[in-house]
N, C-alpha and C positions, 0 to 999 in steps of 0.2 A: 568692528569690535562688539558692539551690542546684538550681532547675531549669536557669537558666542554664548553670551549670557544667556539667552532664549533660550538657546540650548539645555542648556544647566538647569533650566526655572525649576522642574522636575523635585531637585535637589533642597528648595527654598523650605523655610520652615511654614507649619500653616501658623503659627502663632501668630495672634493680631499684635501689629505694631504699636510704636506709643510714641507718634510721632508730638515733639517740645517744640516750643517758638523760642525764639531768643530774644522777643519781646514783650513786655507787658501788654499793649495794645493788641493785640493778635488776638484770637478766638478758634476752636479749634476742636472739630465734633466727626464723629465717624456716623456719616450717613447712610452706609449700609456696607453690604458687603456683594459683592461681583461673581456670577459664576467661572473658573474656569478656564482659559480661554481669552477672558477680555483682555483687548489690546489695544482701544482706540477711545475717547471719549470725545464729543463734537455737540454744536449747541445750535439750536435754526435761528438764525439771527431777526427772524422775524418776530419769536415771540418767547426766545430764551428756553425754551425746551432744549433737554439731555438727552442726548441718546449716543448707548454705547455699542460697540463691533465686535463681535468674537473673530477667533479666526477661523469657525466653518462656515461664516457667512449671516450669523443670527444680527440682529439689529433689534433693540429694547431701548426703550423709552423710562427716563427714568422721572419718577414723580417724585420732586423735593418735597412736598408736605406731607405726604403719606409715608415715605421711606421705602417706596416700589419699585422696582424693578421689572416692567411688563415687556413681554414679546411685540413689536411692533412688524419686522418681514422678516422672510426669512429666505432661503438660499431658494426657496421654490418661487418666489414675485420676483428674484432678480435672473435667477437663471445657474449660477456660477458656485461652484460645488464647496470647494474650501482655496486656499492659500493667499488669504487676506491679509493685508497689510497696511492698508493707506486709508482713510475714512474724512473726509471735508461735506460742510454743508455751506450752499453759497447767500449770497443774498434773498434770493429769491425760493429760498427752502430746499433746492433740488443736493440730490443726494449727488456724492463723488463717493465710487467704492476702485479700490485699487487690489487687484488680486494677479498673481503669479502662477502658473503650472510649466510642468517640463513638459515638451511635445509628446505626441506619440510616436514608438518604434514604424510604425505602416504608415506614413504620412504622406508619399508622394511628394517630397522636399525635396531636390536636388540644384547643384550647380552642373552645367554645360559648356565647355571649350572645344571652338571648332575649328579645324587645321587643313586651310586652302592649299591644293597644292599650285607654287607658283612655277617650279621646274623640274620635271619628269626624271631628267638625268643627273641630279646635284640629291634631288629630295625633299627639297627645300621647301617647307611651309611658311604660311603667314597665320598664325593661329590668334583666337580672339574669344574674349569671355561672352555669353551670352544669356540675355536675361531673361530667365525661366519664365516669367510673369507676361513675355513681347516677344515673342519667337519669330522668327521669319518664314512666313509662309512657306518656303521650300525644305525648314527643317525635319524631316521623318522622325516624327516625335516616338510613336507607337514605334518602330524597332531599335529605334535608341534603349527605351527603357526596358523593352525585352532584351538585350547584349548582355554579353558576357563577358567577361574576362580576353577571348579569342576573337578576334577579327579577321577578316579575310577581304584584299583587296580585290573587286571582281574585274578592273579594268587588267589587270596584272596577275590575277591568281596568289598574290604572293597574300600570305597568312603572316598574320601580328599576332603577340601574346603584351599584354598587359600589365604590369607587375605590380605591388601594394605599395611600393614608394614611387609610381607615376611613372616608368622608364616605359616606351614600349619598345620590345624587342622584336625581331627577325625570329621566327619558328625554322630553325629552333634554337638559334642562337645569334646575339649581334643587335648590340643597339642603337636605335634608329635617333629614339626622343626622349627625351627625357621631363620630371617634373618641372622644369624651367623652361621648357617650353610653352607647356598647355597649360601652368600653372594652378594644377589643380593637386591638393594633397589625397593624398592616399584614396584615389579614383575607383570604382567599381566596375566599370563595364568599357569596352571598345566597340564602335561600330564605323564602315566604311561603308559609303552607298557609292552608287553605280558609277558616280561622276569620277570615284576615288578621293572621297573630300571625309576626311579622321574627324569624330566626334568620340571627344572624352568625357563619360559622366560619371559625376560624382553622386550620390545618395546621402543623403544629409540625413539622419539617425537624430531626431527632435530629441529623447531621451537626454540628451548628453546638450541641449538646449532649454533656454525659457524662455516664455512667453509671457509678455505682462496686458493684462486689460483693463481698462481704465471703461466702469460700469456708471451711469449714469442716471438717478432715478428724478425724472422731473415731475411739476407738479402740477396736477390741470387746474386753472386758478379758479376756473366757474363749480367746477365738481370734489377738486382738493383730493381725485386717485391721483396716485403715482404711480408714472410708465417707469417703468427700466427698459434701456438699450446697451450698446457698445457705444459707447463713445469715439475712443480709440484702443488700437491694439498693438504693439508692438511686433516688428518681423520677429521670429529665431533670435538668439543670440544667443552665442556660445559661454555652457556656465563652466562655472571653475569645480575637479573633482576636489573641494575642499571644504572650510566652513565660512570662506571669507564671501561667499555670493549673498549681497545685499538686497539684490533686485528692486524692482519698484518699490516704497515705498508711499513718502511723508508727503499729500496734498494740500495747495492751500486755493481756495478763490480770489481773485482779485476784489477790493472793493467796489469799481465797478462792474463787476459781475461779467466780465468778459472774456476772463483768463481763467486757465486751469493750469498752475503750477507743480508740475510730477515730476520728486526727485526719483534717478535709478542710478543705484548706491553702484559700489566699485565691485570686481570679482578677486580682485586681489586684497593682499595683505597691505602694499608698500611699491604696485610693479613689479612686484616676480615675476616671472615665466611661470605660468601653470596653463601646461598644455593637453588638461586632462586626460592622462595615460596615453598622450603623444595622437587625441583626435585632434588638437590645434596645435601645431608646433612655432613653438616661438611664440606664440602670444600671451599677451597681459593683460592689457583692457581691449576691448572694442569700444566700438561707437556709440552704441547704446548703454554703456555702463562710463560712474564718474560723472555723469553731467545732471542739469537740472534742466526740465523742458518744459514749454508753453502752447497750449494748445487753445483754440480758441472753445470756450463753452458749449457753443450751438452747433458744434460738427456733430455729425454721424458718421461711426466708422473710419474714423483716418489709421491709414496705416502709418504707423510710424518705422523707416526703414532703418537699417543697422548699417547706416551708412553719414560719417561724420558730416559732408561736405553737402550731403542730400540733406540734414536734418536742418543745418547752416541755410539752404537756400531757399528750403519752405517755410522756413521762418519758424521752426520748431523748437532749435536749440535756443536756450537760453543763457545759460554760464555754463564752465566748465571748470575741473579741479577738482571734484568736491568727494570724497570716499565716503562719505553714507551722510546727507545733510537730511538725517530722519522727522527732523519737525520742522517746520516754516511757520512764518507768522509775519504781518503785518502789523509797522507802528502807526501810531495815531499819525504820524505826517504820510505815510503810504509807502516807506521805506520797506523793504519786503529784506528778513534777517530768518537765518537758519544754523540749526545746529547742527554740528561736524563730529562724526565720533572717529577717534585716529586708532593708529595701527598698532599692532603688541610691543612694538618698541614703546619705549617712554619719552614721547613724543605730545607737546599739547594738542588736547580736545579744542576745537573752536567755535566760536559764533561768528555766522560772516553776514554783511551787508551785502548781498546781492543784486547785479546789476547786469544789462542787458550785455551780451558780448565778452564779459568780463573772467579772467583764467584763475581761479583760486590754489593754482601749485602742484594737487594730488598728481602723481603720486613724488615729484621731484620733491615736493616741500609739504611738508605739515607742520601747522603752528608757524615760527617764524625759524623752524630748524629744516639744511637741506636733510634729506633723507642722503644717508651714506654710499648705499649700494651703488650710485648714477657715479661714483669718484674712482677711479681707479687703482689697486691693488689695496681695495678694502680690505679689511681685515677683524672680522666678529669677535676676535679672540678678545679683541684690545678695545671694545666697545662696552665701555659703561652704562649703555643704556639698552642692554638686552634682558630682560628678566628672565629668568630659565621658565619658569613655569608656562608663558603662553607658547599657544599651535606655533606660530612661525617660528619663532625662536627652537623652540622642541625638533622642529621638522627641518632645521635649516634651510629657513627660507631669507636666512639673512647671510649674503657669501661675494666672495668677489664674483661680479658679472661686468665684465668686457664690452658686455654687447648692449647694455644700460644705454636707452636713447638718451640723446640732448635735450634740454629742457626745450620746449617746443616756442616759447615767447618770454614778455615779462606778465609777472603773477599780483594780484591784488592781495594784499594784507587779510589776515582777519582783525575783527575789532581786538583792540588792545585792555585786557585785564589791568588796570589800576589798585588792584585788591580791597579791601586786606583779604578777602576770602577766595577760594577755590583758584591760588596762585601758586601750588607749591609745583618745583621740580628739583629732576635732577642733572645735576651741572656734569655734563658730558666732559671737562678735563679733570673731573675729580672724584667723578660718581656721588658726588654727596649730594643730600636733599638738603634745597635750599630754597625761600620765600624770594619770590618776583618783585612783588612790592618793598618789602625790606631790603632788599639788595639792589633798590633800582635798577633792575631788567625790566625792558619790555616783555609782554607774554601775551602771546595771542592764540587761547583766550584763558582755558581751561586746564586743570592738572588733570595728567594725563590717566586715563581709563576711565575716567569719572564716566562717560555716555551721557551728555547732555541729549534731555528728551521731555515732550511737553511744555511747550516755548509760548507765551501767552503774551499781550500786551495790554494794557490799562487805555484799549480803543476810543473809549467813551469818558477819559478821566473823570471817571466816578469814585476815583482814589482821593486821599486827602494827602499833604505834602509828609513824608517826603516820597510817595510815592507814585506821585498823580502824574499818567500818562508814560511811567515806566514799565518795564518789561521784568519777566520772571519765567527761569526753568528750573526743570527738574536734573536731579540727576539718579543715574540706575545705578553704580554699582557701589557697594561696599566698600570704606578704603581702612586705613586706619591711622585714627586722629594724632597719633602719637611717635608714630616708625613706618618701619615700610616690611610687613611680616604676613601680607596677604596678595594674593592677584588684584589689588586693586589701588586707591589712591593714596600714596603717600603722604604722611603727616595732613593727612584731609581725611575727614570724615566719610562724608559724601552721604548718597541718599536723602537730598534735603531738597529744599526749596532755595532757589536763589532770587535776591534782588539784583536789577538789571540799569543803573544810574544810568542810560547811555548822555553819549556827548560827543556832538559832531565838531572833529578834527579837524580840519584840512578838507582831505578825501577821503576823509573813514571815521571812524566814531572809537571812543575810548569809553571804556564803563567803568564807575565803580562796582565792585561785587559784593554782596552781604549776603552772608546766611540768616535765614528769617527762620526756617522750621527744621529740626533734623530729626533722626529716627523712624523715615517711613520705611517700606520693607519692597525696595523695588519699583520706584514709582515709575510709571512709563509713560502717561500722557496726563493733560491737563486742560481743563476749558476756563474760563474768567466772564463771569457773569455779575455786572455792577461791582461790589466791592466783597468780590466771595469769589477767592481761585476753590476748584473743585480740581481736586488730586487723584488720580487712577493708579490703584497698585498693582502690581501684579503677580506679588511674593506675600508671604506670610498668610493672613487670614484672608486677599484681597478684598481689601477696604477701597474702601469711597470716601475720601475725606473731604470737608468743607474747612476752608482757610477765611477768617473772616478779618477783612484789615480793614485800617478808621478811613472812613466815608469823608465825602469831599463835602465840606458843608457852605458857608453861603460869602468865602471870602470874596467871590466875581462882586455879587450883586452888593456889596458894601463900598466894594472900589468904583460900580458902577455910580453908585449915589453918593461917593465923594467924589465924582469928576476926574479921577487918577488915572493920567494917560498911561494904557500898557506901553511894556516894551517890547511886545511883538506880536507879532499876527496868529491866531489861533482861530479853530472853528469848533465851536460844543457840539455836544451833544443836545438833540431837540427832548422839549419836553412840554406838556408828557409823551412819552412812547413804549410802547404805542396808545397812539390817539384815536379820540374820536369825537367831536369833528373838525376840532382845529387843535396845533400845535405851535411852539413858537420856536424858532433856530435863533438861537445869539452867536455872536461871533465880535474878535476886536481884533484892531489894524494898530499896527506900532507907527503909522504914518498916513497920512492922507494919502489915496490910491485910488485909480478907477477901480470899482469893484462889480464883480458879478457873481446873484448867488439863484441857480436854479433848482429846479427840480425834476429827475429823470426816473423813467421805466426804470426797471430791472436789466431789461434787455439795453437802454442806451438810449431811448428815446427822448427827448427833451419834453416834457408834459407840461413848464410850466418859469418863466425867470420873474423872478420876485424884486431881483434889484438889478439896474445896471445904468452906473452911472459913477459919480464921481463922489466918496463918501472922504469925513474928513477922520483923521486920529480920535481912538477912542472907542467904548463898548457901543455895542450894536444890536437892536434887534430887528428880525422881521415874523410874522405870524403867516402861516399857511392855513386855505380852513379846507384843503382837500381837492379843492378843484384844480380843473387844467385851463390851458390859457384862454378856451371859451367860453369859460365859468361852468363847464357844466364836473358836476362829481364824477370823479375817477374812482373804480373801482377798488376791495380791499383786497392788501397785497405789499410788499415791499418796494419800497422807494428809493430812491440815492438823491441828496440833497451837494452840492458843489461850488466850495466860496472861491472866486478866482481873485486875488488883488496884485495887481503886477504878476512878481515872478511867485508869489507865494498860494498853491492849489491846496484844497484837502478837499476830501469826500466822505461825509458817514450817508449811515444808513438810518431809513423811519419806517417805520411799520403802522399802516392804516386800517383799521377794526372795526367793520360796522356789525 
């Protein structure tokens, strides 16, 4: 859905917005304004620097005291021309850039099926797919690709003709095979070598494909240049002739600094058929589209192939379901939560807690509604929840389909919307707009077209209650607060800032929701830096806003110095940080617990355990003065500090500045 919008931006007013808090405590300044373009804002966890992403590839540096906006690289230091999308910066400063192109038409892309003859007098083949990339030394590569249409057997004399829906015929009449044999659609060339063994090629037209790469700018720690490479690249995948291709986008790093999390959105609306003017017939999604993947940091070059049960085995895929979860973010516990933008039906937008292995529904289910079409002798007429205005709707993309697969397993929940805010729908036996929370419905998560985007958490709770260590997004489109008279959210405003109360459920988490800010004009991403969300517009004047909320002030250390046993295990933030030359990590145990708390590289190395042993209930500190376990000084750079007690883990980060 928030491709759509991109779409549109064009259309946006430039008037600056005038974004209101719905709080007195709140703060709230327009720190500059964006050229253009910008799509992305992202912060170096090392030393709280901004810097934001256009989509030809520019990257600027934004200096909060000055009100600047400087050039820092640009498409010439990474390489990669424009269709940018995805922007993370990890622990260790290194850049992640996420960008998209469709192939080239002259690519040398093809698939290969080869057809053994097993008996001379019946005809009978044994035909088999082969992979372009591992050819078998006896394949005649060079006159495969020169063939044509026409083949000629030479053990036989007997001549083949070819045909665009796969049949091959007898010249000049009389068919021998068909597409269900060689399995190859709409094939290009025939060729028979001497043995009389049919090879059928196909030519794969990248045009009518994308390809996503995933750019990687790291950091030399002694010199502080940044290399760019490929990280990884995605095979081909087939895009949709439509506006629903999502592609790569929304990156996040792991707190240990080990993981690279890249969503690539859906090509569909809901699971249509879109067989872009019948170059993929029958299909919906592929392999590479709907999932969210994990690739390890330190690779160079991985190919990521467009193959479900290959991406499964390399240990690539991560979850699956998810039709464009464009922002990801980690909580302060290491919970790793994304946002879900849904389909032109009116249907909720989601927030999911994400989990290794795990199926989030797309396209069978979104929000906690089945999607209609998988049911048999649907019927749009009688569908409440089709707004005429959007693409699918417009284009009937909503119809009975027969051939609607089964749901493939069981599907994970999104967190559950508690309200009172950003819970309206509408009630599918009545069509009325109706509140979630007033009507005791569950809702998972969001009212629907809202496009939840720029998902932040309070990592370091540097918040003060009620907001310390919660989460906050944005959302992009326009609705209206009052009826339902626009392409956008009903009886919701939207466009604002959300409070994120989360609360672990069972197996899943419920939030309350609050609106804190409304009135920005588009907002598309966000960073959180201490106790100041920073806002990215990308409609009206494109503004940069500063959200300033009440700072965490010194309730620990009073509970510290009354002896007041917490109720539960928590690890702070160190301070100062960054330091130099010593800092100190607190931390408190809801119980007495063997505990262990060290300190690691960037990359995973253990440089240093400060405690391990058995500590009783109660706050805790330990001071770090920089060294590693031989005492001698480690150099400056990012660190990851890690409290284990029993089953309860957390990890931040510290940054070292000589």
């Amino acid at each position: 859905m928030f491709i759509r919008y991109l779409l549109l931006a064009a259309l946006c007013s430039t008037a600056y917005a005038n974004p209101q808090a719905t709080r007195d405590d709140l703060e709230i300044r327009r720190v500059l304004n964006v050229p253009r373009g910008t799509l992305r804002i992202a912060k170096d966890p090392r030393n709280n620097a901004l810097y934001t992403l256009r989509q030809d590839g520019s990257i600027a540096r934004i200096n909060l005291a000055t009100a600047e906006h400087a050039p820092a690289y640009s498409k010439d230091d990474h390489g990669i021309r424009s269709g940018f999308t995805g922007f993370a910066i990890g622990p260790d400063g290194s850049f992640y850039l996420a960008s998209n192109r469709r192939g080239p038409r002259d690519s040398g892309q093809f698939a290969l099926a080869r057809g053994l003859l097993l008996d001379a007098d019946t005809g009978e083949r044994q035909w088999e797919q082969l992979d372009p990339d591992n050819l078998p030394a006896d394949v005649p590569l060079d006159d495969i690709l020169a063939a044509t249409s026409l083949g000629r057997d030479p053990t036989t004399d007997t001549r083949y003709a070819l045909k665009t829906n796969g049949d091959i015929t007898l010249v000049p009449k009389g068919t021998v095979y068909t597409a269900a044999d060689h399995d190859l659609s709409r094939p290009s060339a025939l060729f028979i070598d001497d043995a009389g063994t049919f090879y059928v090629l196909k030519r794969i037209d990248l045009s009518s494909y994308n390809i996503a790469t995933i750019t990687k700018g790291a950091v030399d720690p002694n010199s502080g240049e940044r290399t760019f490479f490929t990280l990884a690249e995605t095979a081909p995948y087939e895009r949709c002739d439509c506006i629903f291709n999502h592609e790569v986008n929304g990156l996040v790093v792991s707190p240990d600094n080990r993981s690279l999390f890249i969503n690539s959105g859906s090509r569909t609306d809901h699971g249509e058929v879109q067989d872009g003017k019948g170059a993929f017939p029958d299909l919906r999604e592929t392999a590479l589209t709907a999932i969210v993947l994990r690739v390890p940091t330190d690779a160079r070059d991985l190919v990521l192939p467009n193959d479900r049960d290959a991406l499964r085995t390399q240990g690539f895929l991560f979850a699956e379901g998810l039709r464009n979860a464009y922002d990801l973010a980690f909580a302060p516990n290491g919970a790793l939560f994304a946002t879900e933008n849904g389909p032109d039906r009116d249907m909720a937008e989601e927030l999911n807690w994400l989990r290794q292995g795990h199926h989030y529904g797309f396209p069978w289910r979104m929000g906690l509604e089945d999607t209609p079409q998988q049911f048999p002798d649907y019927d749009p007429a009688s569908d409440f929840l089709l707004p005429a205005g959007f693409t699918a709707v417009r284009e009937g993309y909503y119809h009975d389909d027969p051939t609607y697969p089964p749901p493939p397993r069981a599907f994970t929940d999104p967190v559950i919307n508690l309200g009172p805010d950003a819970d309206a729908y509408r009630d599918p036996a009545d069509g009325q707009i109706k509140d979630a929370s007033e009507e005791g419905v569950r809702f998972g998560t969001f009212t629907a077209h809202r496009s939840p985007l720029g998902l932040v958490f309070d990592a370091d709770n540097a918040l003060a209650a009620p907001f310390q260590g919660d989460g906050f997004v944005l959302s992009w489109t326009e609705g209206d607060p009052e009826g339902d008279s626009v392409n956008g959210p009903f009886n919701d405003p939207s466009q604002d800032l959300l409070h994120l109360d989360l609360a672990k459920v069972g197996d899943n988490y419920e939030a309350q929701v609050t609106r804190l800010v409304g009135g920005f004009s588009n907002p598309i991403d966000a960073e959180i830096i201490g106790h100041r969300i920073f806002v990215l517009e990308w409609g009206g004047g494109r503004g940069l806003w500063e959200i300033v909320l009440p700072q965490a002030a010194t309730e620990t250390a009073v509970a510290e110095a009354a002896g007041v046993v917490p109720a539960e295990f928590a690890l702070a933030q160190n301070f100062p940080n960054p330091f130099n030359p010593s800092t100190t990590i607190a931390f408190q145990l809801g119980h007495s617990s063997p505990v262990e708390l060290a300190i690691y590289s960037s990359s995973g190395q253990r440089v240093r355990t400060l405690i391990s042993g058995f500590l009783p209930a109660g706050h805790h500190r330990r001071h770090w003065d920089g060294r590693n376990g031989r005492g001698e000084r480690v150099a400056s750079g990012a660190y990851l500090y890690q409290l284990s007690a029993g089953t309860f883990v957390a990890t931040r980060q510290l940054t070292l500045l000589k």
